[in-house]
TORTORVEX-76657 format. One record per residue: residue in three letters; y, z, x of N, C-alpha, C in turn. Coordinates in steps of 0.2 Angstrom, whole numbers, padded with zeros to 4 digits. Example, Ala and Ser with C-alpha at 12.3 -4.5 7.8 and 13.67 -1.06 7.14 Angstrom:
BEGIN
{Ala; {-0028; 0039; 0066}; {-0022; 0039; 0062}; {-0016; 0039; 0066}}
{Ser; {-0011; 0035; 0064}; {-0005; 0036; 0068}; {0000; 0039; 0064}}
***
This chain:
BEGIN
{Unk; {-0060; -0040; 0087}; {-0055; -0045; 0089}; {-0048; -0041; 0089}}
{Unk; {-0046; -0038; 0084}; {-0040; -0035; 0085}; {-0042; -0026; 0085}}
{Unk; {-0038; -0025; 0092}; {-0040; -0020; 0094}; {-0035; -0015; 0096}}
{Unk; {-0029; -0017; 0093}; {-0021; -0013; 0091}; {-0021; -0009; 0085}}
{Unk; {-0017; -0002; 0085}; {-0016; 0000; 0077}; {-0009; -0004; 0076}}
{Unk; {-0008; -0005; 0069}; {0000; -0006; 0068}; {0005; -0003; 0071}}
{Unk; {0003; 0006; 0073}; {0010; 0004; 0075}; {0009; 0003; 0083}}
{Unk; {0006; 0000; 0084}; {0005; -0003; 0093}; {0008; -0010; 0091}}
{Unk; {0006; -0013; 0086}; {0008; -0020; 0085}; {0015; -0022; 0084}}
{Unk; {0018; -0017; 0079}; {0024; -0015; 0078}; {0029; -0016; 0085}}
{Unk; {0028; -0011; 0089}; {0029; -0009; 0096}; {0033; -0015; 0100}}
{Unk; {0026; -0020; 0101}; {0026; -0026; 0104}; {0030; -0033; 0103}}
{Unk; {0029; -0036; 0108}; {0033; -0044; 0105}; {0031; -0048; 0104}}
{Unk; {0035; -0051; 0100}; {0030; -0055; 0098}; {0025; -0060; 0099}}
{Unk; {0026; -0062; 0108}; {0022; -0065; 0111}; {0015; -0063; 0112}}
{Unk; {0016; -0056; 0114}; {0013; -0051; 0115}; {0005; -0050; 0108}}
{Unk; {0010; -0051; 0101}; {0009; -0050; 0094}; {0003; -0055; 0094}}
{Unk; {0005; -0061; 0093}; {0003; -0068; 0095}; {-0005; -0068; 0099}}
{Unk; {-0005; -0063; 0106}; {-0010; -0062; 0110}; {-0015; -0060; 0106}}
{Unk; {-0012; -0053; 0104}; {-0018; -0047; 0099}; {-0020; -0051; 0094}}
{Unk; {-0019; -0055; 0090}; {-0020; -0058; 0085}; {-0024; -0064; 0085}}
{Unk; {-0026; -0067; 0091}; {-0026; -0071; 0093}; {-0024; -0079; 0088}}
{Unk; {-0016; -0077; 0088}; {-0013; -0083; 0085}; {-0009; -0087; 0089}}
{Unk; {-0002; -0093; 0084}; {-0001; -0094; 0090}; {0009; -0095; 0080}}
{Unk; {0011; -0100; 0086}; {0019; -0098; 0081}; {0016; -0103; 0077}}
{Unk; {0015; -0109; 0079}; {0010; -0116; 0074}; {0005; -0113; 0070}}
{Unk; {0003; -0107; 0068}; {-0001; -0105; 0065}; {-0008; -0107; 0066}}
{Unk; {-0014; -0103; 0062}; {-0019; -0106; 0063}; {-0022; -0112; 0060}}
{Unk; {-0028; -0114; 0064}; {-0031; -0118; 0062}; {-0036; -0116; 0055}}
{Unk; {-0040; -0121; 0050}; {-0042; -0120; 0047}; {-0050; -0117; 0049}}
{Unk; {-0050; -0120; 0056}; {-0058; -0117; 0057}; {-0058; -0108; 0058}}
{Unk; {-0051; -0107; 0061}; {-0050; -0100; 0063}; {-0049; -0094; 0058}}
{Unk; {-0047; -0101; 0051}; {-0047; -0097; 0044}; {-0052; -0094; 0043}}
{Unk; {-0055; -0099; 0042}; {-0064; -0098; 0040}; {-0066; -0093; 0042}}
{Unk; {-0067; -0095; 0050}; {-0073; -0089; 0055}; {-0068; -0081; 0052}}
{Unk; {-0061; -0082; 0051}; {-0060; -0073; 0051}; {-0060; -0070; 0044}}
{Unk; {-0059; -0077; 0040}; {-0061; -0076; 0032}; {-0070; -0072; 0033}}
{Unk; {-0073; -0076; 0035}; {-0080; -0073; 0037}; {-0082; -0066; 0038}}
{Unk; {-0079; -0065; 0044}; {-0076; -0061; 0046}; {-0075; -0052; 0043}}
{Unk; {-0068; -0054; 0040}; {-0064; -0049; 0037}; {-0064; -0051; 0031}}
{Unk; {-0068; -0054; 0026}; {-0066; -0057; 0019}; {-0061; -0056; 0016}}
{Unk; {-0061; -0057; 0010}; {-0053; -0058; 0007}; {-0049; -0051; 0005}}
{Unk; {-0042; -0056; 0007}; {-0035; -0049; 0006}; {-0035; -0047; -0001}}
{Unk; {-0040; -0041; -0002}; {-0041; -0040; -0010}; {-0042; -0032; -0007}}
{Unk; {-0037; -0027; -0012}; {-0041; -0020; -0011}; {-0046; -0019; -0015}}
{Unk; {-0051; -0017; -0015}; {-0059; -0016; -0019}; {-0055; -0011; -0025}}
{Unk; {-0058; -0011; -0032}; {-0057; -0007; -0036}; {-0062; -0004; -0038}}
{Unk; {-0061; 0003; -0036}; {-0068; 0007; -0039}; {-0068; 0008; -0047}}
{Unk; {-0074; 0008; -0049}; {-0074; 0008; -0058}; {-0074; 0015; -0058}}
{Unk; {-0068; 0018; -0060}; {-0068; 0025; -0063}; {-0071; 0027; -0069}}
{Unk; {-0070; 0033; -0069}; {-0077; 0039; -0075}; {-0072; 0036; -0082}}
{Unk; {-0079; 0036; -0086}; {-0075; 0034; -0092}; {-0071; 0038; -0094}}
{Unk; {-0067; 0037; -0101}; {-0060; 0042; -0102}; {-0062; 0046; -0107}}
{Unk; {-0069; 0047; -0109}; {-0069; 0053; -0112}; {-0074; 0059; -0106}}
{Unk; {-0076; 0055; -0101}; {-0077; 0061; -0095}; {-0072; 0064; -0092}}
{Unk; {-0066; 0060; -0089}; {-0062; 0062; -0089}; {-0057; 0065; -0093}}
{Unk; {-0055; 0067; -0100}; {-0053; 0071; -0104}; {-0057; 0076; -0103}}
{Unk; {-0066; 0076; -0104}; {-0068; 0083; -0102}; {-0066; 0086; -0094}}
{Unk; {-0063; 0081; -0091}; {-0064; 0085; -0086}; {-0056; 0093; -0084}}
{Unk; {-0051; 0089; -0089}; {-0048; 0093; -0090}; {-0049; 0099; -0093}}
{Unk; {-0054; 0102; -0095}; {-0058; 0108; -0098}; {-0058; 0112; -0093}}
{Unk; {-0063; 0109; -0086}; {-0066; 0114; -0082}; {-0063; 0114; -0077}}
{Unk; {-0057; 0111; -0076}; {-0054; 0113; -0067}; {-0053; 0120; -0067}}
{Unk; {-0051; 0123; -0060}; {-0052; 0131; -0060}; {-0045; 0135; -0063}}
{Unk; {-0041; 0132; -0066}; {-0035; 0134; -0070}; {-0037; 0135; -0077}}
{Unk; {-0041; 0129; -0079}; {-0044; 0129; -0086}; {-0050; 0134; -0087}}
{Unk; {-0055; 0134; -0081}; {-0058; 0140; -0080}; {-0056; 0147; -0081}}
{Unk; {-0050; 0147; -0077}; {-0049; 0155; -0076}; {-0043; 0158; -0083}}
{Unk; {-0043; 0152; -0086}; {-0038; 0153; -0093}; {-0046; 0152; -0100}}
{Unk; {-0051; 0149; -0098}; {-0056; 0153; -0104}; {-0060; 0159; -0102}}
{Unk; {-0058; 0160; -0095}; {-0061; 0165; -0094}; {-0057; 0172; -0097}}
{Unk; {-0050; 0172; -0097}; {-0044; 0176; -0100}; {-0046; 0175; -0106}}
{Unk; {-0047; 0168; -0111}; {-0049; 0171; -0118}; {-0054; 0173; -0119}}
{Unk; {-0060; 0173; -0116}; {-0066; 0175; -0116}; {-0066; 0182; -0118}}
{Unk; {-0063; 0185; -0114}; {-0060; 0195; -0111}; {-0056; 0194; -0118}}
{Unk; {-0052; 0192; -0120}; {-0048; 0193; -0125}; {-0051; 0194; -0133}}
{Unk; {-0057; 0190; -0132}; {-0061; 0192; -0141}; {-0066; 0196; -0139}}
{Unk; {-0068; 0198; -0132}; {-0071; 0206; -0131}; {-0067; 0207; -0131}}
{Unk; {-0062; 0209; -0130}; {-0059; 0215; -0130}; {-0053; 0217; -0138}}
{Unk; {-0057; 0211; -0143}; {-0055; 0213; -0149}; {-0048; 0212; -0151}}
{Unk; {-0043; 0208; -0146}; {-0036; 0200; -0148}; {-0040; 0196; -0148}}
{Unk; {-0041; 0194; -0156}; {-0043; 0186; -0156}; {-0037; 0182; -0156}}
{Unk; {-0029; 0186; -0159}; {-0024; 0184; -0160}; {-0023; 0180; -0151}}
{Unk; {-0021; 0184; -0147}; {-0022; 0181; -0139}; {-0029; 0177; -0137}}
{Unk; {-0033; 0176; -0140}; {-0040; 0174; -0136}; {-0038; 0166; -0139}}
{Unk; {-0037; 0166; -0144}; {-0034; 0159; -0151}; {-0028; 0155; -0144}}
{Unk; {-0024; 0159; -0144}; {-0018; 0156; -0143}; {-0021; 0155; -0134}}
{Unk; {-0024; 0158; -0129}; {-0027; 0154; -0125}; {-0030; 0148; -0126}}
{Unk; {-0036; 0147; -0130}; {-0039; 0143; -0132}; {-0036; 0137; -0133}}
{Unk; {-0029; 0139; -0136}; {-0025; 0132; -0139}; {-0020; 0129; -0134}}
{Unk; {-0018; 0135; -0128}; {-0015; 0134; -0121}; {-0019; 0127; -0118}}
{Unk; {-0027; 0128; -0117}; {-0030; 0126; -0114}; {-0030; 0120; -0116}}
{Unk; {-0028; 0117; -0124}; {-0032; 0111; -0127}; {-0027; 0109; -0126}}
{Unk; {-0021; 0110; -0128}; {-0014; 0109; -0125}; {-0015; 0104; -0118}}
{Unk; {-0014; 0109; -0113}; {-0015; 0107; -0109}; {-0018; 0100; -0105}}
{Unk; {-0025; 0103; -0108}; {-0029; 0096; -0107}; {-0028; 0089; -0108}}
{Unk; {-0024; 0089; -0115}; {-0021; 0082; -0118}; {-0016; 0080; -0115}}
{Unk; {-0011; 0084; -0113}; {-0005; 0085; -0112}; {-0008; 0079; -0103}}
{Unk; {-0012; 0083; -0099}; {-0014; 0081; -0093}; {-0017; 0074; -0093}}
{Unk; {-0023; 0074; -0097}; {-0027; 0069; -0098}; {-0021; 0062; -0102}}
{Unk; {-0015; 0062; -0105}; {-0011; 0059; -0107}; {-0006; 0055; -0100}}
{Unk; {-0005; 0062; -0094}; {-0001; 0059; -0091}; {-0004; 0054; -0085}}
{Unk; {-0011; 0059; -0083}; {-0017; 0055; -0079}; {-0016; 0048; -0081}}
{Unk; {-0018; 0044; -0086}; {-0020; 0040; -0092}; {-0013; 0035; -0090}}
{Unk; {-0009; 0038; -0091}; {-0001; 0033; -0089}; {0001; 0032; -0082}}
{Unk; {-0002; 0036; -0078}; {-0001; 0036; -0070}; {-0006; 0029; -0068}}
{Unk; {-0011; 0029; -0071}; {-0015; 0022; -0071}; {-0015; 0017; -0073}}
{Unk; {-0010; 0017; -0079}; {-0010; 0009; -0082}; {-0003; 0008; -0077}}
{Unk; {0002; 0013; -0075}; {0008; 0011; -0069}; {0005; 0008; -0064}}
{Unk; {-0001; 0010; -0061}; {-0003; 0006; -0056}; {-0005; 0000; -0058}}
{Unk; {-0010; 0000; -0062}; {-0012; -0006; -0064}; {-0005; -0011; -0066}}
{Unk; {-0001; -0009; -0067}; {0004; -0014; -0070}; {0007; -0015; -0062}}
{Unk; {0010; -0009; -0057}; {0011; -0012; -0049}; {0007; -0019; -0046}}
{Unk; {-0001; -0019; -0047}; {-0005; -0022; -0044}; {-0004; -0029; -0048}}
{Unk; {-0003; -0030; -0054}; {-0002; -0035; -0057}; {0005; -0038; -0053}}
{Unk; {0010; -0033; -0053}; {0016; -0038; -0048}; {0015; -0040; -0042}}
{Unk; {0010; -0038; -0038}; {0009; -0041; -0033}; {0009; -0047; -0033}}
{Unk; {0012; -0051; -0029}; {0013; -0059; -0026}; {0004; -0062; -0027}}
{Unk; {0004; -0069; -0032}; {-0004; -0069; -0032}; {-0002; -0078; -0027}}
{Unk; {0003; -0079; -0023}; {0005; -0084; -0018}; {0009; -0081; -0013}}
{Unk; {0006; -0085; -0009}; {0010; -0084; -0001}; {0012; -0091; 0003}}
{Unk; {0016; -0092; 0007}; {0017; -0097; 0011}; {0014; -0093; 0020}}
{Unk; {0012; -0099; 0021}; {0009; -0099; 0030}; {0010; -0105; 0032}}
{Unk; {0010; -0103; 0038}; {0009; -0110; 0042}; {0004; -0109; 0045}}
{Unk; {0000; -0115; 0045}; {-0007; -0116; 0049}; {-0007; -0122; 0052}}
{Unk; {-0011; -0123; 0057}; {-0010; -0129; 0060}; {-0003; -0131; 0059}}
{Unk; {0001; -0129; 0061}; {0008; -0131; 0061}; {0011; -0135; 0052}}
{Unk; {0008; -0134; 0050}; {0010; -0138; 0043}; {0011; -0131; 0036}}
{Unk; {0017; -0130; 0033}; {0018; -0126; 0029}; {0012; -0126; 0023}}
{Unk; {0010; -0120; 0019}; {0005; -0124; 0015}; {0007; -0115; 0011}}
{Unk; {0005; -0118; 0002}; {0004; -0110; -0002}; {-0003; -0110; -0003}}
{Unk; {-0004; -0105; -0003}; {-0010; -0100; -0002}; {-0012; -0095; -0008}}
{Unk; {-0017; -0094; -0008}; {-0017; -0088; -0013}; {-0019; -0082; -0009}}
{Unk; {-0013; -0075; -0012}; {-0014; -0069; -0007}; {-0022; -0069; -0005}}
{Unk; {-0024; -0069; -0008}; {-0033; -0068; -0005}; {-0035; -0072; 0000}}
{Unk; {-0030; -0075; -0001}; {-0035; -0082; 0006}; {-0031; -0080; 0013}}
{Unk; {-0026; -0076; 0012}; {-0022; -0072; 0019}; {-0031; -0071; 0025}}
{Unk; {-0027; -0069; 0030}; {-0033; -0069; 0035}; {-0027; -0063; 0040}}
{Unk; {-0031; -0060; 0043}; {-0025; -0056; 0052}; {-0025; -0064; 0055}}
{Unk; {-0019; -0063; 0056}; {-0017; -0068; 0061}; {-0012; -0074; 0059}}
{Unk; {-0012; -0071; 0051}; {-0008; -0080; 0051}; {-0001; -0078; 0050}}
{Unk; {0003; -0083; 0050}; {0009; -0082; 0050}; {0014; -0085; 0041}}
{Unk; {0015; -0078; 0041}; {0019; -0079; 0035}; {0027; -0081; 0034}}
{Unk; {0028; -0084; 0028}; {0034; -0087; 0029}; {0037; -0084; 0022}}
{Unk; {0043; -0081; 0025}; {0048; -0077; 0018}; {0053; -0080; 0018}}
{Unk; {0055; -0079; 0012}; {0062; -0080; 0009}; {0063; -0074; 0006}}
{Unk; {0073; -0074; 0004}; {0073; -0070; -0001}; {0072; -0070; -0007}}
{Unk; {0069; -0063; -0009}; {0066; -0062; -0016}; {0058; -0063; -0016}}
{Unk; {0056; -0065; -0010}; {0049; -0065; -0009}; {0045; -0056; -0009}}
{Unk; {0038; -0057; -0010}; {0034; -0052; -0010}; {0029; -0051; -0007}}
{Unk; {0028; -0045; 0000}; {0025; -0047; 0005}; {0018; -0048; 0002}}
{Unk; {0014; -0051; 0003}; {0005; -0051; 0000}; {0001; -0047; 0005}}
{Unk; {0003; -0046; 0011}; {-0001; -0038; 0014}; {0002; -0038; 0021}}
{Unk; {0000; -0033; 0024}; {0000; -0031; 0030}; {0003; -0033; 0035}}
{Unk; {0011; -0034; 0037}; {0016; -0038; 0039}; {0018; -0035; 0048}}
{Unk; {0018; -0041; 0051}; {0023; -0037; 0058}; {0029; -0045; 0056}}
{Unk; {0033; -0043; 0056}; {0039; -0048; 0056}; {0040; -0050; 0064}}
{Unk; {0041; -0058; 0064}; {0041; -0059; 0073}; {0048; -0061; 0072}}
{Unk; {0051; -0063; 0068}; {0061; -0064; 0070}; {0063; -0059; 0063}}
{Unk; {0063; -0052; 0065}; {0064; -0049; 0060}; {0074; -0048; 0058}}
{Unk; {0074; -0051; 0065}; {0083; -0048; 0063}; {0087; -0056; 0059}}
{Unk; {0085; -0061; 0061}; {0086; -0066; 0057}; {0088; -0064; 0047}}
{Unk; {0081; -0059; 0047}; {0082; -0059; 0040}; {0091; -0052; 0039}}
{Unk; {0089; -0050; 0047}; {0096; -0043; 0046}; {0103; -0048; 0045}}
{Unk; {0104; -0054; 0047}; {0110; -0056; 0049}; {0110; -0061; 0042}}
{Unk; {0105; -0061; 0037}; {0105; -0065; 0031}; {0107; -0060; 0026}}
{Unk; {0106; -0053; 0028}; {0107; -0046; 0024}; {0114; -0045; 0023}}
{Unk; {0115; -0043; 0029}; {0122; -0040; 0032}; {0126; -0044; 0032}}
{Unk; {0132; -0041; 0028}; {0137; -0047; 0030}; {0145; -0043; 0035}}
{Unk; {0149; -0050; 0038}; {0155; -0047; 0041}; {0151; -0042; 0047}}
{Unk; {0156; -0036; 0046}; {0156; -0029; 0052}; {0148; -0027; 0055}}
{Unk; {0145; -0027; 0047}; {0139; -0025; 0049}; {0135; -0028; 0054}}
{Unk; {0139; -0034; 0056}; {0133; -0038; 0060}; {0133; -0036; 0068}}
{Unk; {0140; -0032; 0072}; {0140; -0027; 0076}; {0134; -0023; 0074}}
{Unk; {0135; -0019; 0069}; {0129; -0013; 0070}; {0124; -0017; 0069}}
{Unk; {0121; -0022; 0067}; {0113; -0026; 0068}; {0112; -0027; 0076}}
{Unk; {0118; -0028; 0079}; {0114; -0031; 0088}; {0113; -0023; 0089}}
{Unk; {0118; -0019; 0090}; {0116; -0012; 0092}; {0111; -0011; 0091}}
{Unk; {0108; -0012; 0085}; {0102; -0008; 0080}; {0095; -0012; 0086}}
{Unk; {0098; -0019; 0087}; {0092; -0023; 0090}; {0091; -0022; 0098}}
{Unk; {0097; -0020; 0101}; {0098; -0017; 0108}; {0093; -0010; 0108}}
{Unk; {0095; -0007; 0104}; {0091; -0001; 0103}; {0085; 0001; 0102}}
{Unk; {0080; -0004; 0098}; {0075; -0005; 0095}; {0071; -0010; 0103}}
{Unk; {0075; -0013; 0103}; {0070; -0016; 0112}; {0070; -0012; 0117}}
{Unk; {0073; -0006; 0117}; {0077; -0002; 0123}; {0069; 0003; 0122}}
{Unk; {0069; 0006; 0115}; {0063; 0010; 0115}; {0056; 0007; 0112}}
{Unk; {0055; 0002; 0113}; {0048; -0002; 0112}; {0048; -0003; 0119}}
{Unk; {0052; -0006; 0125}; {0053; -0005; 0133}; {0047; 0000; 0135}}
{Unk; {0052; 0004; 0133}; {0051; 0012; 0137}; {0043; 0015; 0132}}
{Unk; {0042; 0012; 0127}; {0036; 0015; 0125}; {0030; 0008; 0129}}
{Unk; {0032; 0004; 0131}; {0028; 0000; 0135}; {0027; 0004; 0142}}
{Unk; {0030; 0006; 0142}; {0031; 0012; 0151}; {0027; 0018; 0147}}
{Unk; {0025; 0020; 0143}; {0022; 0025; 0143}; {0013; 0024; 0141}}
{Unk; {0012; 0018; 0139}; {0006; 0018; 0137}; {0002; 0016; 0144}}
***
């Protein structure tokens, strides 16, 4: 059914938008929810169940850096420094904690982002405002923002400059039409080249 990349989508206007998506500004219908619900199921990224955390600590061991540093203490207690062969060793343990620590924090930061996600959305369907839970999102429907809102997925804004003239105050609102003259001038002329 949708047969544009985002940035083709982006490009285009919004009636155009509307076309591709097969939506309309009255938003969808419930039956249209279903069938694309059907479809494309729900607005959820899949979580893959990662190695448990003592696999992953060994894995710090054998990467090729950790390789080629036991391989240095290896050579070092042949070659009769256990004083160097020791303190590689403890290079390496070092390390691995050191790694395996910040790996370990770089994923609870995610899992705590995912948590902030917006777990509601407003749309219009069938012309009737309604909140939604981000999973029940569909391609096609039409989201309604406010400020302080958080997008819940994959967004083309169809009156995007509304929100520039909520933003911008006084002078800057000269530079927003420009920006808007500008921005239709080269979406035009990328319509002339596809």
């Amino acid at each position: 059914m949708i047969d544009l990349t985002p940035i083709q989508i982006a490009a285009r206007e919004a009636a155009q938008v509307f076309g591709a998506l097969e939506g309309r500004p009255a938003g969808l219908t419930s039956e249209e929810v279903a069938a694309r619900r059907a479809q494309y199921g729900v607005n959820r990224v899949p979580e893959a169940p990662g190695p448990s955390l003592l696999l992953r600590l060994g894995s710090q061991f054998v990467h090729l850096f950790a390789l080629l540093l036991w391989a240095g203490g290896f050579l070092a207690f042949l070659a009769g420094l256990p004083e160097l062969g020791g303190a590689i060793v403890a290079v390496i343990v070092i390390n691995a904690i050191f790694s395996f620590w910040q790996e370990y924090r770089a994923e609870r930061a995610v899992a705590a982002l995912r948590r902030l996600l917006p777990g509601r959305a407003k749309v219009r369907r069938g012309g009737v405002v309604e909140e939604v839970l981000a999973e029940e999102l569909v391609p096609g429907d039409l989201l309604l923002l406010a400020e302080g809102d958080r997008i819940s997925a994959d967004a083309r804004l169809v009156e995007p400059w509304d929100l520039l003239f909520l933003l911008l105050p006084g002078p800057l609102l000269l530079l927003a039409e420009e920006l808007r003259k500008l921005v239709a001038r080269r979406a035009e002329a990328s319509h002339r080249t596809q």
